[in-house]
Each structure stands twice: as structure tokens, then as C-alpha cells.
N, C-alpha and C positions, 0 to 999 in steps of 0.2 A: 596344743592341737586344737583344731577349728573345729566348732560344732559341725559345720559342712564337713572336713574329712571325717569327724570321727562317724558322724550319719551314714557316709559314703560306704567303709571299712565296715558297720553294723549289717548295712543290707547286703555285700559282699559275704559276708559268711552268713548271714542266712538263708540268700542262695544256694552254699553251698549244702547247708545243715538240712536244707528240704529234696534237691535233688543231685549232691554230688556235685560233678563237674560239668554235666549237662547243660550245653546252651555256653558255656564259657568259651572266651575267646582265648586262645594261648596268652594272650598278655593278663588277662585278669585271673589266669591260675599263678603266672608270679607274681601280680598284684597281691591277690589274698595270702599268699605265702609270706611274703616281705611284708605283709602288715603285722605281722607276728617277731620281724626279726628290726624292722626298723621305724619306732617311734616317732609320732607328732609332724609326721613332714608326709605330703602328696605319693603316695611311690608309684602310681600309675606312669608316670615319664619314668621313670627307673626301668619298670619292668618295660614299657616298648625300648627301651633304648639296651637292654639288655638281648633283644629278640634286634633288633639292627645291628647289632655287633655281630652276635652269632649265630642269627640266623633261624633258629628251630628250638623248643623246648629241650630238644636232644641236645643239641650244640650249647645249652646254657648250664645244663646239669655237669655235660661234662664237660665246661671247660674248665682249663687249670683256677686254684684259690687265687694265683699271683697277679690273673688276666680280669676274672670277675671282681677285683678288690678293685680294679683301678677303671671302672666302670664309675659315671658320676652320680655319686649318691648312694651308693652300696656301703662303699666302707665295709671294716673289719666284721662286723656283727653280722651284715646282709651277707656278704660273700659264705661268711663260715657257714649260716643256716641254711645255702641255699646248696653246698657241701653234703654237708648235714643229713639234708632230705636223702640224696643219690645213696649215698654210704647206707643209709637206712634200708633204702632199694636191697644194695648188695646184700646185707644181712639179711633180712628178709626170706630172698630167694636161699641164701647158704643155708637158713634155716630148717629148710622143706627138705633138702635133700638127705643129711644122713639116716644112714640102714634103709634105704629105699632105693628100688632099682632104676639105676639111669636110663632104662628102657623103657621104663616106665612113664617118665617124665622129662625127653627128653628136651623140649622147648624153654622148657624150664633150669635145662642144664644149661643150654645156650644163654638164654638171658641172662643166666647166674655168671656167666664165662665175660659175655660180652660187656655186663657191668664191670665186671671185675677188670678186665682191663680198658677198658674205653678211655681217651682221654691221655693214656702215657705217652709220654712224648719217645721215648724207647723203644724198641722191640725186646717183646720179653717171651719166655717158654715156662710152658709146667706141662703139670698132670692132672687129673680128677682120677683119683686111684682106686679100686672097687675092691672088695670081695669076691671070695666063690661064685657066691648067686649073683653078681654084677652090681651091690648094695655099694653107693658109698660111703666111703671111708673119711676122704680128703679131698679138698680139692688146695693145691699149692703152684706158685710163681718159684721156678726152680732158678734158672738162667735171666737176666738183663742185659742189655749191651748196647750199641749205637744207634742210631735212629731206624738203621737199616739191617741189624746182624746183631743175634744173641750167642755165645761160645757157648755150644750144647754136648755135655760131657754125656754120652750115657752109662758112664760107671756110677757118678753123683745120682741119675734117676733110678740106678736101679739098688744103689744105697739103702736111698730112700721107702723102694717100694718094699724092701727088703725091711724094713725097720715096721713096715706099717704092718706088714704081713700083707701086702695086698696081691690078687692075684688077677687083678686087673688093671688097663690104664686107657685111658681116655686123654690121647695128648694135647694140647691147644698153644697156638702161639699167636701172634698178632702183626699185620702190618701197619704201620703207623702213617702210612701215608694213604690207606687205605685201596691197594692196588687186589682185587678178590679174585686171583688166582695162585695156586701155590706153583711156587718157581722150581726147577730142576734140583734143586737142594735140601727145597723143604719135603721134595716126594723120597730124594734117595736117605734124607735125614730120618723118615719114619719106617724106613724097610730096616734101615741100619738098628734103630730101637727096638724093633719085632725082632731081627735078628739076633739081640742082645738079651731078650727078654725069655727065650726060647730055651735057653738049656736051664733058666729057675722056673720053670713053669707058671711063667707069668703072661699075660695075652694083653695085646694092644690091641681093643675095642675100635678105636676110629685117632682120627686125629682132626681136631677146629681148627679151622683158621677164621681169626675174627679181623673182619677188613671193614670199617667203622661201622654201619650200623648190620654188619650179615656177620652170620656166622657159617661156616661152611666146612660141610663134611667132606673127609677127605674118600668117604667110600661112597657116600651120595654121588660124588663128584665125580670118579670113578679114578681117581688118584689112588686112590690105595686097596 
């Protein structure tokens, strides 16, 4: 590595080490990142050409390992750390939530939801399952399926909530094409779960639907 790059990469992180992300241009936050995962070569082209591909810091987090690997100059090591970061995101937020009321903090449910699934190339279905006092419990990816349609059993969710003891559920599922309304199936697929949920006295708080970067309530909405 060149006394010039390594100089470069010194004063990039102490930018960052004095105020944060402040003043950074989205490419020199994956600049400074990738100087961490990928050695002795320029990665400033990397990171714009990662931001040309997909567009947005959003779009680079999540896009799939198999798409950012074959980005010029990433390779295995860059793709995995930049993985890495996002998964760390997800944890993070999972973190804050258990034995705390999702009413509490809901924004933070969302974020938790919409990391969690962002980026699958499937439609997939869970829960975020609560307690009495609305604490959670869990949050799980119950169902997956085709790009367009997950097989949603609700005898398996309420299995489930039955094993947790949960006496609440928070449903969420995801459009993958990111189309942010819920369709005539996803509305009668969550009366059908409340209906289901009703003689265990169990309560369906709301249902997400996360349509790439929103998440949306299905009683804000006035869907449910």
C-alpha cells in the first residue's frame, strides 16, 4: 500500500473519529468501511461504483452477497464485511426489544422488521409475538414462498404462539417488488388470523407490511 493511500484512509477515519459521519458523502461512508475489509488497493472507485450499481446506501446494504461479490474490486472479504455491517444493524435493533412494550417503541419495531427482511428476493410471513402487557417475546419469519405468495397456515402461527405463551401478535409480511399497499388477501388473510387467534385468547395487535424502504400499518392504514 502507497504512502498516498495509506495517508488518504489515516485522515478518513479521523474524520470520522472527531465528528462521526458528518460532512461524509455516501461514497466515503463505504470508502471508510471497505478500508477495513479490503487491503493495500484505492477503494474509493469501489465504493462509487457500488453507489452506481445500486443506487443508495440502502440499496448497497441490502443488496444480495452473490450481486455485491461480483461488484469490481469487492471480492469475497469486501462483500462479506459490507453484510456484516447490515446483519449487525439487525441485531442491534432485536436487541432493544425484548420484555419491552412494542408500543413503546414502535419505530424501532419497524426498523427491526424492515432490516429483517429487506433485500429477500421472496415473499416471506411471521410474527412479532408479545405478552400480556404487549412486551416482546419474539419476533420470527414463519412462512416463505415465491416472489409473489407465501402459504400462510394459521394453525402453524398459532402453534407457535401457543408454545411461546404469547398473548399477542404483531403480523408482518413483505412485498418483494415493493408495490405499498396491501391486496385483497393480505386484508382477508389478517381477519382470518384474528379470527383464528380469538377462541386462545390471543390478540392481533396490527399487521406490517414492508414494501422496500416503508413499513405500513395495517390499522394506520385503515385495512385492518
Amino acid at each position: 500500500m502507497t504512502a498516498l493511500i495509506a495517508g488518504h484512509r489515516d485522515r478518513l477515519r479521523e474524520r470520522f473519529s472527531k465528528g462521526g459521519f458528518e460532512g461524509f458523502h455516501d461514497y466515503e461512508v463505504l470508502e471508510l468501511l471497505l478500508t477495513y475489509a479490503i487491503p493495500r488497493v484505492d477503494v474509493k472507485p469501489i465504493a462509487k461504483r457500488l453507489l452506481k450499481v445500486f443506487g443508495t446506501l440502502a440499496g448497497v446494504f441490502d443488496a444480495p452477497l452473490t450481486e455485491m461479490k461480483q461488484i469490481e474490486g469487492m471480492g469475497e472479504k469486501g462483500a462479506v464485511f459490507l453484510t456484516l455491517v447490515r446483519q449487525v444493524e439487525v441485531r442491534y435493533l432485536a436487541s432493544d426489544l425484548p420484555g419491552k412494550s412494542v408500543f413503546d417503541r414502535p419505530e424501532k419495531v419497524k426498523a427491526h422488521l424492515r432490516l429483517l427482511v429487506q433485500g429477500r428476493g421472496m415473499e416471506c410471513f411471521g410474527a412479532v409475538f408479545t405478552d400480556q402487557q404487549n412486551r416482546h417475546v419474539a419476533t420470527q419469519i414463519l412462512f416463505e414462498g415465491t416472489v409473489d405468495r407465501a402459504a400462510v397456515y394459521p394453525r402453524n402461527l398459532m402453534k407457535r404462539a401457543l408454545e411461546l405463551d404469547a398473548k399477542g401478535l404483531i403480523l408482518f409480511h413483505n412485498h418483494p417488488g415493493g408495490t405499498p399497499q396491501a391486496s385483497d388477501e393480505d386484508i382477508n388473510l389478517t381477519h382470518r388470523m384474528a379470527e383464528a387467534c380469538t377462541p386462545l385468547d390471543i390478540k392481533v395487535l396490527d399487521h406490517f407490511l414492508i414494501a422496500g424502504k416503508e413499513v405500513l400499518s395495517f390499522k394506520e392504514s385503515g385495512w385492518f
